[in-house]
N, C-alpha and C positions, 0 to 999 in steps of 0.2 A: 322463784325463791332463792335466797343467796345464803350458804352454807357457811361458815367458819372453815378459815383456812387452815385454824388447827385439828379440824376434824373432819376431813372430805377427801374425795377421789377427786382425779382430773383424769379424763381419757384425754390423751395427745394423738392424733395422728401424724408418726413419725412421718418427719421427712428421710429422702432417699440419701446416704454418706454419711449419717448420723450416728452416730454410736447411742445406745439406750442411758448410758452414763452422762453422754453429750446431753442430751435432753434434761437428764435430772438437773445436773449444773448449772442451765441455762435459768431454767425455772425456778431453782432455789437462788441463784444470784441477783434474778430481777425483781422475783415478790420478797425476797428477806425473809424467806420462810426456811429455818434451818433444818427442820427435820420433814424431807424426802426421800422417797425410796422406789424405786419402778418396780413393779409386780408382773414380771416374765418379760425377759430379753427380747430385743429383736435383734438380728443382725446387720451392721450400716447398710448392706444392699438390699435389706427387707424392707417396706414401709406399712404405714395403717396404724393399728389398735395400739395405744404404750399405753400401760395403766401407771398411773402416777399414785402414790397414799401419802396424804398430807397429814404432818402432827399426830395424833395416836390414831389414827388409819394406815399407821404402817404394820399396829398389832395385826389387821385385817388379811395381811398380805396373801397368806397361804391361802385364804378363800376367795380374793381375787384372783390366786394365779390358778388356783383347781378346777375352773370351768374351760368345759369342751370348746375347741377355737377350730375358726373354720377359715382356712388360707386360701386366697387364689393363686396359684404357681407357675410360673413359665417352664416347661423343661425343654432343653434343650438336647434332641439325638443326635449322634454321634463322635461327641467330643466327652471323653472322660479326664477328670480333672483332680488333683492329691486334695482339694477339699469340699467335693461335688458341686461348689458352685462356682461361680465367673472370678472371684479371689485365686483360686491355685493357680495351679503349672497344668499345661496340659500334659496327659500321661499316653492316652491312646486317640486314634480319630479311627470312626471308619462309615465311609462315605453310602455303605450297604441301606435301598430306598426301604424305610417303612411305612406301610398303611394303618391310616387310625384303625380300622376293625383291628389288624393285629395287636393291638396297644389295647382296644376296647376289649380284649378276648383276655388279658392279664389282668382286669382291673377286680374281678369277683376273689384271686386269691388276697388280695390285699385288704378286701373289706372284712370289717368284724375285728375281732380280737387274736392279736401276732405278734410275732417276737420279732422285735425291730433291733439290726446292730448301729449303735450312733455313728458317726462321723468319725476319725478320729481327730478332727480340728474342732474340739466342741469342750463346753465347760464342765464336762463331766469330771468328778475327780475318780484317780484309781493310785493309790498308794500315800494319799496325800498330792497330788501333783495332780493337775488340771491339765486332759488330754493335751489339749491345743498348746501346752507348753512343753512339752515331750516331745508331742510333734515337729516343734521348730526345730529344738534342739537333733533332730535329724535322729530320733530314734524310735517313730511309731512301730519300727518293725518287733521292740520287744517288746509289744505291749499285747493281748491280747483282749479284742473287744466280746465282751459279752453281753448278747441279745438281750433287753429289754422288754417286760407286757404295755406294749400298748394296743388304741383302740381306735378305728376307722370306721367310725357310723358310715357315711357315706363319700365316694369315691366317683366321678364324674368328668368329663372332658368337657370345656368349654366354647375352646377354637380351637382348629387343626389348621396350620399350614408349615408342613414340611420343611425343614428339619425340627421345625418348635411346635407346642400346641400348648394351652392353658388347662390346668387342672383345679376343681374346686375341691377342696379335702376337709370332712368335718371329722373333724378330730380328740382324740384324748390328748390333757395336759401332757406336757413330754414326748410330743413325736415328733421325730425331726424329719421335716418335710425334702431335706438333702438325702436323705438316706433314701426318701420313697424315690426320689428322682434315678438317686444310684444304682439303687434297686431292678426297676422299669428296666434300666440301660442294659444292668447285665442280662440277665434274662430274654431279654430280645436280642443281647448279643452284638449292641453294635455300640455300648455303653450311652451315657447320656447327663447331665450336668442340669443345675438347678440355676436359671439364667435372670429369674425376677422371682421376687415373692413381695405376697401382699395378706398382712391380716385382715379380715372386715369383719372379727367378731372373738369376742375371747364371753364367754355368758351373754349376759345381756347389755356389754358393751360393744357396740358396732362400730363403723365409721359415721355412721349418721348422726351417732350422738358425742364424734370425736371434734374435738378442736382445732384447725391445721398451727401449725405451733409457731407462723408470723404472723398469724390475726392473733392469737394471745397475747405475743408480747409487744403486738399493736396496742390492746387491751390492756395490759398492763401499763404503757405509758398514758393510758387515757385514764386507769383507776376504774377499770370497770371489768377486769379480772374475773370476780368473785363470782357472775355471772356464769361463769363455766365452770364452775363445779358443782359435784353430785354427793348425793348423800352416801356416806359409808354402808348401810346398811344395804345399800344397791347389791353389795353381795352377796347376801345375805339372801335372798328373795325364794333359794328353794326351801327354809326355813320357817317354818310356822310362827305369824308372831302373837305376842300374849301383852296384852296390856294390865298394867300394875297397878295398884291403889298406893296411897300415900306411903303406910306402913311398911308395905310390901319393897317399896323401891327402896326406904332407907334400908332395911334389910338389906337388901342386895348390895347395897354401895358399900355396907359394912361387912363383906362377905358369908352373911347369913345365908343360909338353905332356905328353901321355899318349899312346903308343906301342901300337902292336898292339892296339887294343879290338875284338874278336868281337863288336860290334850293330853291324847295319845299319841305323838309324837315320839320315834326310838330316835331320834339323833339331835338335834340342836333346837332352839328357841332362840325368836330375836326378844327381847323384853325391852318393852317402853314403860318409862316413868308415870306419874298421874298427869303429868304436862306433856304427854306426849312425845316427851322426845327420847330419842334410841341410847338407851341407859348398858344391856350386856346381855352376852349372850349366854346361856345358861345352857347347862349338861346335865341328863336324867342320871341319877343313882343308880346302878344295877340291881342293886340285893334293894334295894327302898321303891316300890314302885310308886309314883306321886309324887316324891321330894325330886327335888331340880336343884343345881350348886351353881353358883357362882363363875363361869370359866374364865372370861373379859369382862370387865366395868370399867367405863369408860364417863370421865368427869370432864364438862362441857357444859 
């Protein structure tokens, strides 16, 4: 089934040098689609998962980008670096042999729920000014980073072979997988550097359902594009959905409240039209228990 390009996702699996902006560019140049927007960065030496939101699936973005992602990660012992991955300077080496068991015996404090410090090469703002440009300007030393809640379902070693080994990391939105690298290093003491990264999953988009981004714009020159894209609502999926009768949808389209709804649902609804198609997403009243409002409608 083939989506409207003014209302769809495209998962891209970034290639490696690429900037996540590079990507947007690319795809909004070649389909003539003006409004794109990526939903969660990668960095040009990251590859895998780009979420793309096409046309008013960029309202969608914050619930494309709020699903748990799961990386595979090269780290690199003994080489620490001013921006923990293979981009900085090197700052320290030290050549001291470690054994996966010792790496495997660190990895239970990092799971669960921790206060992670970022990078200081990263898009975070503090003052109005985005780390990574303080940075350059040669003054991270006056900046003070403060730890972050994030969350590490699960934690895992894939391949060991000394001085590198593969980490699979399932994770909360907002963790920066340089910092767990950083992290590892110092505490074992011999530092260590984030040498590959690879998405293969942000929710329920993977690489399996990613596109590599010169079959697309193979695809694009053939006009058979549209094939690769997904419905918006794909974000949407841990969200109960409620189908509408005719009455009911004009309502909604007209920002009316919705009256007597049988789900007990405490957080969002997907609402479909009487034609089936993904019409807005709807928010319970607190003090009204039954009425639902209006939060996105979305005309398509």
């Amino acid at each position: 089934m083939n989506y409207s390009p003014e209302f769809a996702l495209l998962n891209i699996d970034k290639p490696l040098g690429w900037t996540s902006h590079d990507v947007v560019a690319i795809v909004r140049r070649e389909t003539r689609i003006k409004k794109i927007g990526h939903a969660g960065t990668l960095d040009p030496l990251a590859t895998g998962v780009l979420m793309l939101c096409l046309g008013q699936a960029t309202r969608l973005s914050e619930y494309v980008m709020g699903h748990p992602k799961i990386y595979e990660a090269q780290v690199c012992l003994g080489i620490e670096t001013t921006t923990y991955d293979t981009e900085g300077e090197i700052v320290a080496t030290n050549d001291t042999p470690i054994s996966r068991e010792q790496v495997e015996a660190l990895l239970p404090q990092f799971r669960g729920d921790i206060q992670q410090v970022p990078p200081i090469y990263s898009a975070i703002k503090q003052g109005g000014k985005k780390l990574y440009e303080i940075a350059r300007k040669g003054q991270g030393d006056t900046v003070e980073l403060t730890p972050r809640p994030v969350t590490i379902y699960d934690l895992e070693i894939m391949m060991w072979d000394f001085p590198t080994f593969r980490l699979r990391v399932h994770c909360s939105p907002g963790t920066y997988i340089r910092s767990l690298a950083f992290d590892l290093g110092r505490i074992l003491g011999v530092g260590a550097h984030l040498a590959g990264l690879r998405r293969v999953a942000s929710g329920p988009f993977t690489t399996d359902n990613a596109i590599d981004l010169e079959v697309f714009r193979e695809a694009i020159r053939q006009g058979t594009w549209q094939q690769y894209l997904l419905p918006p609502e794909m974000a949407l999926q841990e969200f109960p959905r409620i189908d509408l009768d005719e009455s009911q949808s004009r309502a909604v389209q007209n920002g009316v409240w919705l009256n007597e709804v049988s789900l007990n649902a405490a957080d969002l609804l997907r609402a479909y039209d009487d034609r089936g198609k993904f019409l807005a997403i709807l928010e319970p009243i607190a003090e009204q228990p039954g009425r639902w409002k209006p939060l996105k409608v979305f005309n398509h």
